[in-house]
C-alpha positions as CSV (number, residue, x, y, z in Angstrom):
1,X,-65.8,185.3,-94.9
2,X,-68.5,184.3,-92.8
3,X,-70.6,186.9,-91.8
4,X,-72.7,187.7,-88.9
5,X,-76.4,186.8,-88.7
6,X,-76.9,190.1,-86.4
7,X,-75.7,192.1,-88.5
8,X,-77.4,190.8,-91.3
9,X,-80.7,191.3,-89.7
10,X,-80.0,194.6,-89.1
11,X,-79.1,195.7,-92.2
12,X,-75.8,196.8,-91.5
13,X,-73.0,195.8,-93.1
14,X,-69.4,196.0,-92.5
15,X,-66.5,198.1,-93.9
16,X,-62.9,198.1,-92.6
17,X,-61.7,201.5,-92.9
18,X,-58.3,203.3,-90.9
19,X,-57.1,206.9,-91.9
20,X,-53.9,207.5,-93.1
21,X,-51.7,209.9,-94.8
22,X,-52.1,209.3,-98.9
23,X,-48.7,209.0,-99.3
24,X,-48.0,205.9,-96.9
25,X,-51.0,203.9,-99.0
26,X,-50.4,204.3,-102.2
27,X,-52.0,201.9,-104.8
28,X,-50.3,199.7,-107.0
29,X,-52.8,199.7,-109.5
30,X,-55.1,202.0,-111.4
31,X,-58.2,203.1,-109.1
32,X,-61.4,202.7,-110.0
33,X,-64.7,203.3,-109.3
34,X,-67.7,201.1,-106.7
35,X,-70.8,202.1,-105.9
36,X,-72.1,201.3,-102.3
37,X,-74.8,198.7,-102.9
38,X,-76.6,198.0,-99.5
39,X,-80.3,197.0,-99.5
40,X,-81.3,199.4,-97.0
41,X,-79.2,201.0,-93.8
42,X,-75.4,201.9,-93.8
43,X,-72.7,199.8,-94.6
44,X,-69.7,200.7,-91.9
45,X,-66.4,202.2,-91.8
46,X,-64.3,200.3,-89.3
47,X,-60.7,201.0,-88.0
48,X,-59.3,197.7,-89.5
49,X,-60.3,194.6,-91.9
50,X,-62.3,192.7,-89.0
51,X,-65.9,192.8,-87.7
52,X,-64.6,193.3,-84.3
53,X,-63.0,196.5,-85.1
54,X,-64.7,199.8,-83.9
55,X,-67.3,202.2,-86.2
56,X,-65.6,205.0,-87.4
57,X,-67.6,206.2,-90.0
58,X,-70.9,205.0,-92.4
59,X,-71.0,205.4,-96.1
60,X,-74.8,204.8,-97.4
61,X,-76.7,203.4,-100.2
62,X,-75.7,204.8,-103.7
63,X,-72.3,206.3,-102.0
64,X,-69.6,206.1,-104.7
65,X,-66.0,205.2,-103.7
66,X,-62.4,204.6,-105.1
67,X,-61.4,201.4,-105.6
68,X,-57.8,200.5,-105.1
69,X,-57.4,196.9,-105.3
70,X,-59.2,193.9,-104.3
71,X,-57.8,191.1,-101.7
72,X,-59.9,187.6,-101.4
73,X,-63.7,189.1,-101.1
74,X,-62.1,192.6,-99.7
75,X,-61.4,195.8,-101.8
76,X,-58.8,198.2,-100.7
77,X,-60.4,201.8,-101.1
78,X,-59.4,205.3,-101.0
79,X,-63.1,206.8,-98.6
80,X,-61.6,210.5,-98.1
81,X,-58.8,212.4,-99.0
82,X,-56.7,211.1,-97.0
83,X,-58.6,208.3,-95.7
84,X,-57.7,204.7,-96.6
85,X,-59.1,201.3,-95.8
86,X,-60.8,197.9,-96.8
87,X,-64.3,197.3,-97.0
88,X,-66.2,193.6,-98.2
89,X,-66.8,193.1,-101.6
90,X,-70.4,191.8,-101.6
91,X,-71.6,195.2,-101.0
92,X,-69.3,197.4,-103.8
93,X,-70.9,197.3,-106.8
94,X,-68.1,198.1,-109.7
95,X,-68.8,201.0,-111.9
96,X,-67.2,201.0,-115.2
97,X,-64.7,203.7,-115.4
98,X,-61.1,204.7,-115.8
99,X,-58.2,206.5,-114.2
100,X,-57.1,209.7,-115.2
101,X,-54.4,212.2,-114.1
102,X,-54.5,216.4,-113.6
103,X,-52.5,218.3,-116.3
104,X,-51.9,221.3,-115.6
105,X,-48.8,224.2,-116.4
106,X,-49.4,226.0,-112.8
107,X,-52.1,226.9,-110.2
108,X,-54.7,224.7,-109.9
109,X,-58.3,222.9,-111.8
110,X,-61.4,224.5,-110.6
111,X,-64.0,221.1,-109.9
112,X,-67.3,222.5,-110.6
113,X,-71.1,221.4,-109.8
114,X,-72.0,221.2,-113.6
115,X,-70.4,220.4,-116.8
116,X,-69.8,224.3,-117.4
117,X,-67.6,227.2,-116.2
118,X,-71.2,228.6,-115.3
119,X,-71.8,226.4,-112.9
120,X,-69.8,226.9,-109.3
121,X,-66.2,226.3,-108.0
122,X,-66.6,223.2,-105.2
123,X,-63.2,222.6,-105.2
124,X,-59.4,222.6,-106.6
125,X,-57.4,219.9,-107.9
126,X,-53.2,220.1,-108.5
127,X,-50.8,218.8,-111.1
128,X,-50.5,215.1,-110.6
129,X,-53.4,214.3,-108.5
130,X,-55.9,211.0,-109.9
131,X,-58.9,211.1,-110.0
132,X,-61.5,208.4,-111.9
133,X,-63.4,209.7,-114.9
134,X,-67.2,208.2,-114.5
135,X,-68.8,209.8,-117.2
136,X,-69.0,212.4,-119.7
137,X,-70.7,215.5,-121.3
138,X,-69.5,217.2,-123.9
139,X,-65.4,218.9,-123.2
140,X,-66.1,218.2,-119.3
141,X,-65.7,214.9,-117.7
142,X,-67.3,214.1,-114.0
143,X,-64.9,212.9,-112.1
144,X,-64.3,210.9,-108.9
145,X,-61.7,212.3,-106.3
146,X,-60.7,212.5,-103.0
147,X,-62.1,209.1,-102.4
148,X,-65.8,210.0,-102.3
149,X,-66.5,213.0,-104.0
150,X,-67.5,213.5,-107.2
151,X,-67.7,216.9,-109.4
152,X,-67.1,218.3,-113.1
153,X,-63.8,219.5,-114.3
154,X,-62.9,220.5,-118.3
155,X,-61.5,217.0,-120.3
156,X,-58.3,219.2,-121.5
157,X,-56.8,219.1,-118.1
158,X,-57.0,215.3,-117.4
159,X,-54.3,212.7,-119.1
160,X,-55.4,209.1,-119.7
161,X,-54.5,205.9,-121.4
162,X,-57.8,204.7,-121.3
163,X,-61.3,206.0,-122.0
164,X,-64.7,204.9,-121.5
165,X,-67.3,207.9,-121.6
166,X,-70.5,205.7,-119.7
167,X,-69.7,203.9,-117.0
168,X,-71.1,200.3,-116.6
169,X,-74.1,200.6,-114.3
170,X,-75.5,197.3,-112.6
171,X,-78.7,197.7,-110.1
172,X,-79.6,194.3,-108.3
173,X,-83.1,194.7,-109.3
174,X,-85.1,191.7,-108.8
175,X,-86.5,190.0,-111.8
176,X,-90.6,189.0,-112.3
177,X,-92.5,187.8,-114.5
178,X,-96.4,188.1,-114.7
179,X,-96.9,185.2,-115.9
180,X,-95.3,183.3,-112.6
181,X,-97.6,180.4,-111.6
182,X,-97.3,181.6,-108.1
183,X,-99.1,185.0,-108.9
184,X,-100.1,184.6,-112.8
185,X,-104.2,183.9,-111.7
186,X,-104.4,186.7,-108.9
187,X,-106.8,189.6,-110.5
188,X,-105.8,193.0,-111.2
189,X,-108.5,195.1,-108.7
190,X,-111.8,194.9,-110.0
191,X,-111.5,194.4,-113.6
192,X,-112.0,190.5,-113.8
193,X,-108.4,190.3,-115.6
194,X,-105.3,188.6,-114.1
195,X,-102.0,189.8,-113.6
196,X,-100.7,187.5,-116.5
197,X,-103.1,189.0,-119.0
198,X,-102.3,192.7,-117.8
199,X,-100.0,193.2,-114.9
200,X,-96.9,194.4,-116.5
201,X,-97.1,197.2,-115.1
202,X,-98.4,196.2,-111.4
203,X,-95.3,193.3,-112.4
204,X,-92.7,196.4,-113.3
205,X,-94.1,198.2,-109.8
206,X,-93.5,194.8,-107.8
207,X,-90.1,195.2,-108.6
208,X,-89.2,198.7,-108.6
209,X,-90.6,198.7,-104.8
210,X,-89.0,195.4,-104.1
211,X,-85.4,197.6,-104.9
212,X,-86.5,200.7,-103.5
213,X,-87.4,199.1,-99.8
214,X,-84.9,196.4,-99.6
215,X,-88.2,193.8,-99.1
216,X,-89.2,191.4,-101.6
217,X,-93.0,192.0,-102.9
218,X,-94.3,189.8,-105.0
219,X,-96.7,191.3,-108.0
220,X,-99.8,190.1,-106.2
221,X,-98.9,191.1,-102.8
222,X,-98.0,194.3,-104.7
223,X,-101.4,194.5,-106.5
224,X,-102.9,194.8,-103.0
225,X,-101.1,198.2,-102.3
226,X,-102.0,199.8,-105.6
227,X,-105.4,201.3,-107.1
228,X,-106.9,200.9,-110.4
229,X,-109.9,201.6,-112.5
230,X,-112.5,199.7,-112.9
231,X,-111.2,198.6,-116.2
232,X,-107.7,197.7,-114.2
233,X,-105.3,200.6,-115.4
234,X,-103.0,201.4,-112.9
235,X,-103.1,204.7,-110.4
236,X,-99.1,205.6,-110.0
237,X,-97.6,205.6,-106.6
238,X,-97.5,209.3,-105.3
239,X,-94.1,209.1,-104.8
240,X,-93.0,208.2,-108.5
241,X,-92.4,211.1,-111.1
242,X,-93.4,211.1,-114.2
243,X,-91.5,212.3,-117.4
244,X,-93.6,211.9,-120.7
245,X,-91.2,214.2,-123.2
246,X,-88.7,211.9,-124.9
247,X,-86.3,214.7,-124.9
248,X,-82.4,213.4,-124.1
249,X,-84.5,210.4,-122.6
250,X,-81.4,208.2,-122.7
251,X,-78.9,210.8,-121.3
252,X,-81.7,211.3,-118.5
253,X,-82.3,207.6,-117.7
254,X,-78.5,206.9,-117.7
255,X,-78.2,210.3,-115.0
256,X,-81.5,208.0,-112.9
257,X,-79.2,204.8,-113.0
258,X,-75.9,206.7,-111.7
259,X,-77.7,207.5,-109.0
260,X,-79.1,204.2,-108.0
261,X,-82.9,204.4,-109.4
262,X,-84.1,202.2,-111.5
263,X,-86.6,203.6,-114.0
264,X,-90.1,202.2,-115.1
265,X,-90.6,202.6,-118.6
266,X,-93.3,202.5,-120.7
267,X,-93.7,202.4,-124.8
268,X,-96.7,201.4,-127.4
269,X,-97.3,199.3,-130.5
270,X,-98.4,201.3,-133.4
271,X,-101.6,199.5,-132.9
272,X,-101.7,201.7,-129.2
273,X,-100.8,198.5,-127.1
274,X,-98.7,199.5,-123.9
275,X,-96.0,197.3,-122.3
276,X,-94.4,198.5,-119.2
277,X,-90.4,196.9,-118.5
278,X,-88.0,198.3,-115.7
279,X,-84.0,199.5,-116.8
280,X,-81.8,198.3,-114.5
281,X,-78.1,199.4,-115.9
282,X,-76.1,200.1,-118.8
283,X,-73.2,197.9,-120.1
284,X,-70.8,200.5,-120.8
285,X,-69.2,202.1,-123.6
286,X,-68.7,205.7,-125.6
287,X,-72.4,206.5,-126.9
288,X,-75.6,205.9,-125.0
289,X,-77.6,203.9,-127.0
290,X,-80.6,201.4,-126.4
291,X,-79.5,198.7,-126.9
292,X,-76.6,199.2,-124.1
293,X,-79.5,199.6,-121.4
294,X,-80.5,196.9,-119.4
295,X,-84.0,195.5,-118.5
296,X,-86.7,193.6,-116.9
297,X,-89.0,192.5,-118.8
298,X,-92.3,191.2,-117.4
299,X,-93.7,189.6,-120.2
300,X,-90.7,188.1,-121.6
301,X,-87.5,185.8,-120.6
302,X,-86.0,186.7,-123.9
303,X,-85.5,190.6,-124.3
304,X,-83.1,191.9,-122.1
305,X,-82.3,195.2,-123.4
306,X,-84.1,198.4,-123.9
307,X,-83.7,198.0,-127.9
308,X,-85.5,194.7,-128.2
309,X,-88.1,196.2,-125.9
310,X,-88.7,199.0,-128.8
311,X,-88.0,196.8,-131.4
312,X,-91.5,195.4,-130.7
313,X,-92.9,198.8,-128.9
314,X,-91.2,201.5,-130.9
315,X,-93.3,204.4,-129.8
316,X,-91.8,206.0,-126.8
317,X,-94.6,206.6,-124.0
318,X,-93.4,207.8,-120.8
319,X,-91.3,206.4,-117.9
320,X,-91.4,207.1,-114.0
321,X,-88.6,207.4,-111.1
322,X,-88.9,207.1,-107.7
């Protein structure tokens, strides 16, 4: 489908949605789960599959949302509880998950903020209903229902025939290296030294931002915006967090990617030599482990996951969020 310059220009992108009872759209297949994956802006809701339809509502960046089946480049989706419609695939990203259905002998299952009966009620689900398991933690699953909404509820309740604890997570992060002819030369502040001999980190930055705005900004361009010492380590943007325990570091880079941040991360040599790389997504499965996260690496083309990164920098350092 062609699609209008405009609208392109002004980061908004289009979504055919219509509300309608449940029960008159019912899905042939199992539902899934998509993640909302505009650069920047709102991708809209309209009141059928056409650009000329009217706005009726805007789901933004990081949004998740049931995915009922897919047509040419459209998905069918489930937005709200009772709200129904089609929305263009080039800006769903999929999110590995699977269907699962509320058992239960009477009354109803409590949805709750955390994976706990400490944590508070947010809503109710009944016998029958589907929802889409994204991840889990421990007994409790979190779960996608009502179209948009996302909350905890205990794993003995739900009934599937298929089971995959981490979702797939993809972030379009672009992908730099520092050595790059276009940028390799440029010099890292006032330390004499050049962004090939030690801008992975300035490199990592480059790309993170590049996400973060929606812009592309390459490393040098980026090395203009950022301080260093004299010697040319990096002062890290005000805005980025740091976390330096390696505590459930896995668990709480996972939690970073769900949400649509990538995370800049940083480990040693035994020797004390730092490399910085940036995760970008996990390929799914049962068990978080590191070699199921996905990177950037600035200073190679042939690691591409978080265990070869530690296979040559095995000492956990620290990593940053946005």
């Amino acid at each position: 489908m062609k699609k209008v310059t405009s609208l392109i220009l002004s980061f908004l992108f289009v979504c055919s949605m219509f509300i309608l009872p449940m029960q008159a759209q019912a899905s042939t297949t199992s539902p899934s789960a998509g993640m909302v994956a505009v650069s920047s802006g709102s991708l809209n809701v309209r009141s059928a599959a056409s650009t000329g339809s009217s706005v009726v509502a805007s789901l933004y960046k990081g949004s998740n949302i049931t995915l009922l089946s897919k047509s040419g480049s459209w998905w069918y989706i489930r937005y709200a509880k009772n709200g129904y419609g089609y929305c263009h695939a080039d800006y769903i990203t999929q999110v590995s998950s699977y269907a699962a259905t509320v058992q239960i002998q009477s009354g109803s299952l409590n949805v709750r903020s955390g994976a706990s009966t400490s944590y508070s009620r947010v809503d109710s689900l009944y016998q029958g209903e589907t929802v889409v398991v994204l991840s889990a933690s421990g007994d409790w699953r979190r779960i996608l229902y009502h179209g948009s909404k996302t909350g905890y509820v205990s794993a003995q309740y739900l009934s599937s025939s298929s089971a995959v604890t981490y979702a797939k997570i993809t972030l379009s992060v672009p992908n730099f290296k520092q050595t790059d002819s276009r940028w390799a030369n440029a010099l890292i502040g006032s330390s004499g030294k050049t962004i090939a001999q030690i801008g992975c980190a300035t490199t990592a930055v480059a790309m993170m931002e590049s996400y973060r705005t929606g812009t592309t900004i390459y490393p040098h361009v980026m090395s203009k915006q950022l301080t260093y010492t004299s010697s040319g380590n990096l002062y890290w943007p005000s805005h980025y967090t740091t976390i330096t325990s390696s505590s459930a570091y896995l668990s709480k880079i996972y939690t970073l990617l769900q949400s649509g941040k990538p995370v800049l991360f940083g480990a040693k040599t035994s020797a004390g030599k730092q490399h910085w790389v940036v995760i970008t997504g996990f390929t799914g499965g049962n068990t978080l482990s590191a070699s199921s996260f996905t990177i950037h690496d600035p200073g190679s083309t042939q690691r591409t996951t978080l265990q070869q990164f530690l296979n040559a920098y095995p000492i956990f350092y620290k990593y940053f969020h946005y």
